[in-house]
BAVO-499142 format. One record per residue: residue number from 0; residue in one letter; y, z, x of N, C-alpha, C, CB in turn. Coordinates in steps of 0.02 Angstrom, whole numbers. Glycine has a CB too. Layout:
N
+-----+-----+--------+--------+--------+--------+--------+--------+--------+--------+--------+--------+--------+--------+
:   n : res :   n_py :   n_pz :   n_px :  ca_py :  ca_pz :  ca_px :   c_py :   c_pz :   c_px :  cb_py :  cb_pz :  cb_px :
+-----+-----+--------+--------+--------+--------+--------+--------+--------+--------+--------+--------+--------+--------+
: NUM :   A :      Y :      Z :      X :      Y :      Z :      X :      Y :      Z :      X :      Y :      Z :      X :
...
+-----+-----+--------+--------+--------+--------+--------+--------+--------+--------+--------+--------+--------+--------+
This chain:
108
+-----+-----+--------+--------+--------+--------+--------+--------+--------+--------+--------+--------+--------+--------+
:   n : res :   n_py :   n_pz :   n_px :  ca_py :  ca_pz :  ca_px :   c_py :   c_pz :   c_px :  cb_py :  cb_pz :  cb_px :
+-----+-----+--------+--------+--------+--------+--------+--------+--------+--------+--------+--------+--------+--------+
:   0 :   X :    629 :  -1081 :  -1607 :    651 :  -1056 :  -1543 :    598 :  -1012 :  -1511 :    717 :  -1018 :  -1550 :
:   1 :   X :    591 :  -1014 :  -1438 :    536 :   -976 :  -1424 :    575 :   -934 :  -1405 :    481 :   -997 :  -1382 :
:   2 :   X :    542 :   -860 :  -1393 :    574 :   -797 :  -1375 :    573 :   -782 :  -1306 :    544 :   -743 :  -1409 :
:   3 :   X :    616 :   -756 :  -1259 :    604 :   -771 :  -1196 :    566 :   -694 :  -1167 :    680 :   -796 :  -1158 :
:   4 :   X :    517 :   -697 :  -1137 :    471 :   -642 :  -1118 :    518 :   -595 :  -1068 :    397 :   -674 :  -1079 :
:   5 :   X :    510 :   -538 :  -1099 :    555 :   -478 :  -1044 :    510 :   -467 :   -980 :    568 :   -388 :  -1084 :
:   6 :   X :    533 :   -449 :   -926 :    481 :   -434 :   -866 :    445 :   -350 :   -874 :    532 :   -440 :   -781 :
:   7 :   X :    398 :   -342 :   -888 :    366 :   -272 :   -885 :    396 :   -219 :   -849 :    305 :   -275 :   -859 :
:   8 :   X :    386 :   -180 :   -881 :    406 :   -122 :   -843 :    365 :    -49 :   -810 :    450 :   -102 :   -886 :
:   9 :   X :    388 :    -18 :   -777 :    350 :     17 :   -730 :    295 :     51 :   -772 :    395 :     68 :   -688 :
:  10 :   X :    323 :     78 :   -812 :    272 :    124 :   -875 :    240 :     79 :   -884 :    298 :    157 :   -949 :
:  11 :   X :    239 :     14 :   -908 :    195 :    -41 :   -940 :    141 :    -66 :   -900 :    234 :   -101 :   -958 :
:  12 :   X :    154 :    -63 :   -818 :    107 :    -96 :   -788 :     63 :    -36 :   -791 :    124 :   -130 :   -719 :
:  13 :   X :     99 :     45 :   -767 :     54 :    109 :   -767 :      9 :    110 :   -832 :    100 :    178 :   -764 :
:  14 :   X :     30 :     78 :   -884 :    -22 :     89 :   -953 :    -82 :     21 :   -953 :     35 :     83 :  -1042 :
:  15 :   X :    -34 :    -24 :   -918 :    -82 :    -55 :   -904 :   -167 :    -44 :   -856 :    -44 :    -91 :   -887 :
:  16 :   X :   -132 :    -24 :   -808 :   -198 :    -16 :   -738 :   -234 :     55 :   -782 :   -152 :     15 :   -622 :
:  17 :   X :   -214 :     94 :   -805 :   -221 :    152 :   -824 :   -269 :    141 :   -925 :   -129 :    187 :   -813 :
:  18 :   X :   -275 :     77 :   -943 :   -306 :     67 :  -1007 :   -361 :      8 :   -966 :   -246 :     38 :  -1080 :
:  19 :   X :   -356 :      2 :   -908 :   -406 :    -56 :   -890 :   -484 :    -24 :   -874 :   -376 :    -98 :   -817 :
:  20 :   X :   -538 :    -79 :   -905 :   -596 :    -55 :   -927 :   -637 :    -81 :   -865 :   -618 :    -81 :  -1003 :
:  21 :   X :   -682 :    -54 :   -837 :   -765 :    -51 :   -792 :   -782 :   -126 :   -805 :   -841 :     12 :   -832 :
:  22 :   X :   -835 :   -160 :   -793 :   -864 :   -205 :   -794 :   -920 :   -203 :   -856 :   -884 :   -212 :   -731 :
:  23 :   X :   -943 :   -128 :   -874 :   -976 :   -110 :   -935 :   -947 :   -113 :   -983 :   -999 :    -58 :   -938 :
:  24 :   X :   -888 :   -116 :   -977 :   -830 :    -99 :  -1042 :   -787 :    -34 :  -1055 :   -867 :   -100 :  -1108 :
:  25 :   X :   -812 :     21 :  -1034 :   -778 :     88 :  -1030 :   -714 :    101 :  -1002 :   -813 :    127 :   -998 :
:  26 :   X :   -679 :    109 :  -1022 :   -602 :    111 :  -1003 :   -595 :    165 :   -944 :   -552 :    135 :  -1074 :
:  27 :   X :   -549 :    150 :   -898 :   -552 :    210 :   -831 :   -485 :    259 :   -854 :   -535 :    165 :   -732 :
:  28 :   X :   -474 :    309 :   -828 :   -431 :    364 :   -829 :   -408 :    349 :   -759 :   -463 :    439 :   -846 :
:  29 :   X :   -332 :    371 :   -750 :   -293 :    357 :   -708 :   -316 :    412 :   -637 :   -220 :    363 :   -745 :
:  30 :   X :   -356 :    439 :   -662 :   -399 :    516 :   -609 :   -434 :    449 :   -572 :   -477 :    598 :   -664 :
:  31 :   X :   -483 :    425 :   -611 :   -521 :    380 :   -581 :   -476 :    309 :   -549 :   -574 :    362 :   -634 :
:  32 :   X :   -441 :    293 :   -578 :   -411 :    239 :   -534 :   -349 :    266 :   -457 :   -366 :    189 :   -600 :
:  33 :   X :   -344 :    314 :   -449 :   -328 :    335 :   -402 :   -376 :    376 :   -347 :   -286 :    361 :   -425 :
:  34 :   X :   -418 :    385 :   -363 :   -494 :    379 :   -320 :   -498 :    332 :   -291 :   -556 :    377 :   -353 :
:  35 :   X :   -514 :    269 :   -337 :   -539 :    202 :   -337 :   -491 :    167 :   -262 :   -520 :    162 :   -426 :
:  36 :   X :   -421 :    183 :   -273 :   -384 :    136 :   -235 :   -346 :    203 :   -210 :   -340 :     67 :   -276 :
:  37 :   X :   -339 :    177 :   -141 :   -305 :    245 :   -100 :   -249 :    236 :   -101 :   -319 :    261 :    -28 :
:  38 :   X :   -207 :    172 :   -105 :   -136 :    177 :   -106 :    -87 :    210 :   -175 :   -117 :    105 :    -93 :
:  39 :   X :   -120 :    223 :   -202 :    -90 :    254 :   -272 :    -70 :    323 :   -266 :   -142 :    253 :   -333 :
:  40 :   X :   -101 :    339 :   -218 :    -85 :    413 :   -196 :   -100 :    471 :   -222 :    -31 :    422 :   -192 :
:  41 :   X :    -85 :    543 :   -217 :   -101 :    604 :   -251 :    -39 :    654 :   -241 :   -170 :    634 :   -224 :
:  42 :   X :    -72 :    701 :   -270 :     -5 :    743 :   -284 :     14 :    767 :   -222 :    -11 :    805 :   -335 :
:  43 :   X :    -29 :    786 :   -171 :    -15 :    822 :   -117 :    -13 :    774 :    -63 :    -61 :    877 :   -106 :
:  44 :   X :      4 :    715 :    -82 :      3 :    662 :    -14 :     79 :    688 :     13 :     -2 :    558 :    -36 :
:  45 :   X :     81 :    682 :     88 :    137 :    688 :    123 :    174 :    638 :    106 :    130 :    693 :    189 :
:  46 :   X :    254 :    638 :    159 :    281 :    575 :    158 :    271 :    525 :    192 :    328 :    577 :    161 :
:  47 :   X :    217 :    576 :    268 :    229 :    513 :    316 :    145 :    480 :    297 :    250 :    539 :    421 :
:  48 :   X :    118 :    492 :    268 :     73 :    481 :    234 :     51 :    405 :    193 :     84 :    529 :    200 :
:  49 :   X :    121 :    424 :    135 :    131 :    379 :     98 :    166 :    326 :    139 :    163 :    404 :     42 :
:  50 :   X :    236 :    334 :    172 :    264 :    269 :    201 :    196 :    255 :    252 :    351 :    278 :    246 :
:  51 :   X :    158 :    271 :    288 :    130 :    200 :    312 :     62 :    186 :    287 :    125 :    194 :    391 :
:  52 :   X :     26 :    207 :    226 :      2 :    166 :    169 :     60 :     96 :    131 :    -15 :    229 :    109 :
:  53 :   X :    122 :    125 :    150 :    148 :     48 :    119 :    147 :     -3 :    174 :    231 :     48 :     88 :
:  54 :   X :    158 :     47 :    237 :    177 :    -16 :    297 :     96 :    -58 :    300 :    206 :     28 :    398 :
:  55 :   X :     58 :      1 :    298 :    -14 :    -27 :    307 :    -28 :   -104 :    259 :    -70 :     39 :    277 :
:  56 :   X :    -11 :   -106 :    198 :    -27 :   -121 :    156 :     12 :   -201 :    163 :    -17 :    -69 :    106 :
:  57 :   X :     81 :   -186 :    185 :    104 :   -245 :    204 :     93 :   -273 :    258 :    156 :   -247 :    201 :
:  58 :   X :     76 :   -252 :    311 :     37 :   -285 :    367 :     10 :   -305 :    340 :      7 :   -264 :    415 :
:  59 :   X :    -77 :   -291 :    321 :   -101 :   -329 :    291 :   -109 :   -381 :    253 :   -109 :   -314 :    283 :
:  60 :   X :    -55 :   -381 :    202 :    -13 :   -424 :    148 :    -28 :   -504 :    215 :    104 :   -381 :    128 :
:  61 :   X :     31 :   -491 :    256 :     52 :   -533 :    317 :     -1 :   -560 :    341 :     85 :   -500 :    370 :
:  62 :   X :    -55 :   -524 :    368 :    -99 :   -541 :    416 :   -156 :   -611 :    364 :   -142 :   -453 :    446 :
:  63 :   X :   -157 :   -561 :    311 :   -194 :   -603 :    257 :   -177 :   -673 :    248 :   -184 :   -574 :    194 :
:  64 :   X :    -99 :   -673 :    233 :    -89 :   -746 :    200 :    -60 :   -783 :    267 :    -29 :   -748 :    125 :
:  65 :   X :    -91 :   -851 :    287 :    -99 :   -886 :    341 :     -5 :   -906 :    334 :   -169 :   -953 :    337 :
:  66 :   X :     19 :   -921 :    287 :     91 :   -956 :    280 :    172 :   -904 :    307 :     95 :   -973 :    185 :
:  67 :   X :    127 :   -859 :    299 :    183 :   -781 :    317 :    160 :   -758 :    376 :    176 :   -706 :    260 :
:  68 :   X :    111 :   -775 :    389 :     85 :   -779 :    507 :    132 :   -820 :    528 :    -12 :   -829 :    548 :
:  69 :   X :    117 :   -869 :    509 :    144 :   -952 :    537 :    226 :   -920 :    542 :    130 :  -1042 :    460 :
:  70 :   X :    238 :   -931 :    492 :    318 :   -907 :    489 :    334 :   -826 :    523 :    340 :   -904 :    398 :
:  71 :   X :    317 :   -792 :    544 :    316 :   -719 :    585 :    338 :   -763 :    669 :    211 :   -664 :    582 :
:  72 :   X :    260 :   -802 :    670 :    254 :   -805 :    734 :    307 :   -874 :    756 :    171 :   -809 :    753 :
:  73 :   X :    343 :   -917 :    713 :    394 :   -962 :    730 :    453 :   -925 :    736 :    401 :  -1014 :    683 :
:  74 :   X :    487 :   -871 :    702 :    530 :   -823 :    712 :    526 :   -781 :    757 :    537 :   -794 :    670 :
:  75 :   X :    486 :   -767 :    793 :    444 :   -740 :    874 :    426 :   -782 :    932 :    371 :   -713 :    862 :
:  76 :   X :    429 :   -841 :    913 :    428 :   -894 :    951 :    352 :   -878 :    990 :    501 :   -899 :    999 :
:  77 :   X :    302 :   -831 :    957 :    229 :   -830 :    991 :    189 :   -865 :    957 :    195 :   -766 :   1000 :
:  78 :   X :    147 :   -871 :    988 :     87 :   -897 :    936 :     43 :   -869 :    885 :     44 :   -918 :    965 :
:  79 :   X :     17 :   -893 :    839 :     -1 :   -854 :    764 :    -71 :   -809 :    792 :    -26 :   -923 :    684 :
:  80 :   X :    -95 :   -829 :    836 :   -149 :   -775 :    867 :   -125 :   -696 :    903 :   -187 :   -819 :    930 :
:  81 :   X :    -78 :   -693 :    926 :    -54 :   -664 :    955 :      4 :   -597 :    912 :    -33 :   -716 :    996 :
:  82 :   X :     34 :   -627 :    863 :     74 :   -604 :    828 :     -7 :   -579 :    777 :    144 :   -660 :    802 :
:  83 :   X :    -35 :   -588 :    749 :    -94 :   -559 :    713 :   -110 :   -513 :    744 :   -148 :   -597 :    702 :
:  84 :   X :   -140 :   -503 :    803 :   -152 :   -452 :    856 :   -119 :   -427 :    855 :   -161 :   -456 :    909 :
:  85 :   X :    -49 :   -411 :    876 :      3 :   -372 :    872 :     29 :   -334 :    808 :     46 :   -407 :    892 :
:  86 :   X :     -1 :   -372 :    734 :    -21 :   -354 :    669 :    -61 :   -286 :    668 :    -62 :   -410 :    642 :
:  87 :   X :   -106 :   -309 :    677 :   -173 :   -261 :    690 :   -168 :   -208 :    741 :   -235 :   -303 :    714 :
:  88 :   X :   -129 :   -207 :    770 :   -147 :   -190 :    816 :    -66 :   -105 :    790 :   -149 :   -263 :    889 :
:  89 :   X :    -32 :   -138 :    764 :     16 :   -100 :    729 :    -18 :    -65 :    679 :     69 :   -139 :    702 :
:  90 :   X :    -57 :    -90 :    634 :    -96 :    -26 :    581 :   -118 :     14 :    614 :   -154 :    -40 :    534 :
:  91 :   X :   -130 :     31 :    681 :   -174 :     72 :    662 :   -109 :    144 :    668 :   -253 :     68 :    715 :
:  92 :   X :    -65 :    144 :    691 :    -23 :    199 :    664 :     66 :    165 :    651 :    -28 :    271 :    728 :
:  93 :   X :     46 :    146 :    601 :    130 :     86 :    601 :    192 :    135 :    597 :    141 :     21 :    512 :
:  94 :   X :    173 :    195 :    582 :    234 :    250 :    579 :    250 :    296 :    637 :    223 :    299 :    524 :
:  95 :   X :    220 :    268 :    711 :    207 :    346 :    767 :    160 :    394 :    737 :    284 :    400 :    778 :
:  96 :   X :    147 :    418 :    807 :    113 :    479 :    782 :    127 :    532 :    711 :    120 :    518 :    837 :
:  97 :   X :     90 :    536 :    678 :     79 :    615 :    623 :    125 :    659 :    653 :     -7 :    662 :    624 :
:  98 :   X :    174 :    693 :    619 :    207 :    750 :    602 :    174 :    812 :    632 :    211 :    754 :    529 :
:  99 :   X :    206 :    842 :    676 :    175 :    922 :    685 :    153 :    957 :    620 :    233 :    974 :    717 :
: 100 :   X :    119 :    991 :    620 :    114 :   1026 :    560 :    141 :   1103 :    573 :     38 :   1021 :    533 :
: 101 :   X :    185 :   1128 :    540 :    207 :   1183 :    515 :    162 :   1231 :    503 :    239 :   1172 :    466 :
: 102 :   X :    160 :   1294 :    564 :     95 :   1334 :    543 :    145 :   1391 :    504 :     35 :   1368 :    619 :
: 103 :   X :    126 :   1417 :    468 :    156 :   1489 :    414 :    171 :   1542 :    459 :     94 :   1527 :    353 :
: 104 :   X :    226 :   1566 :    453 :    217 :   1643 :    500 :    206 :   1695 :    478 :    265 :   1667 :    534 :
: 105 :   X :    171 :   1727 :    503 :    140 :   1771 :    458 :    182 :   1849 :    495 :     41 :   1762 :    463 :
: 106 :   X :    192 :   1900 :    437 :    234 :   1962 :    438 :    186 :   2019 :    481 :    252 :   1987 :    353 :
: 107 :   X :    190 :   2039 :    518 :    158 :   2102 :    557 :    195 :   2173 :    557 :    153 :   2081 :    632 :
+-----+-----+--------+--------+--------+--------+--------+--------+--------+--------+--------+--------+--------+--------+
C-alpha cells in the first residue's frame, strides 16, 4: 500500500525556505532570506504596508500569467491590453494613499 503524502505545513515550508542553501552551498538564515525577498516582511512593517505587498504581488501574479488576463478581461468585457494597463497601473498604490502618520505629543 502506498502511504498517502500529508500537505506541508506552515512551519515546514518556514524550515524549509529558512534551511535553503546559496548556489555555493552555504545554507541562508531566515535574517538573510527576508532581506533577499521583500514580501516576507519585518518586524516593524505596518499594516497598510503589508496588505498591498500582497495586493502588489497578486497583480502581478495576474498580469504575469497570459490565461488569468484573458479571463479578467472576458469578465470586463475589455480587452487584455487594456485591463493589463489598468493592472499596472493599480500597483502603483493598490491600497489609496499611505496612512497619516501619528506624530507623538509631546508634554510641556
Amino acid at each position: 500500500k502506498r502511504k498517502k503524502k500529508s500537505r506541508p505545513t506552515a512551519t515546514d515550508v518556514f524550515w524549509k525556505l529558512s534551511t535553503m542553501s546559496n548556489p555555493g552551498g552555504a545554507s541562508i538564515s531566515s535574517e538573510q532570506l527576508k532581506a533577499r525577498y521583500i514580501g516576507t516582511g519585518h518586524a516593524d512593517m505596518t499594516k497598510y504596508e503589508w496588505v498591498t505587498n500582497q495586493h502588489r504581488d497578486a497583480l502581478c501574479s495576474h498580469v504575469g500569467h497570459y490565461d488569468q488576463l484573458s479571463y479578467y478581461s472576458v469578465a470586463q468585457n475589455e480587452s487584455i491590453g487594456r485591463v493589463r494597463t489598468q493592472m499596472l497601473e493599480k500597483m502603483l498604490q493598490p491600497c489609496g494613499p499611505p496612512p497619516q502618520k501619528k506624530e507623538p505629543e509631546t508634554e510641556e
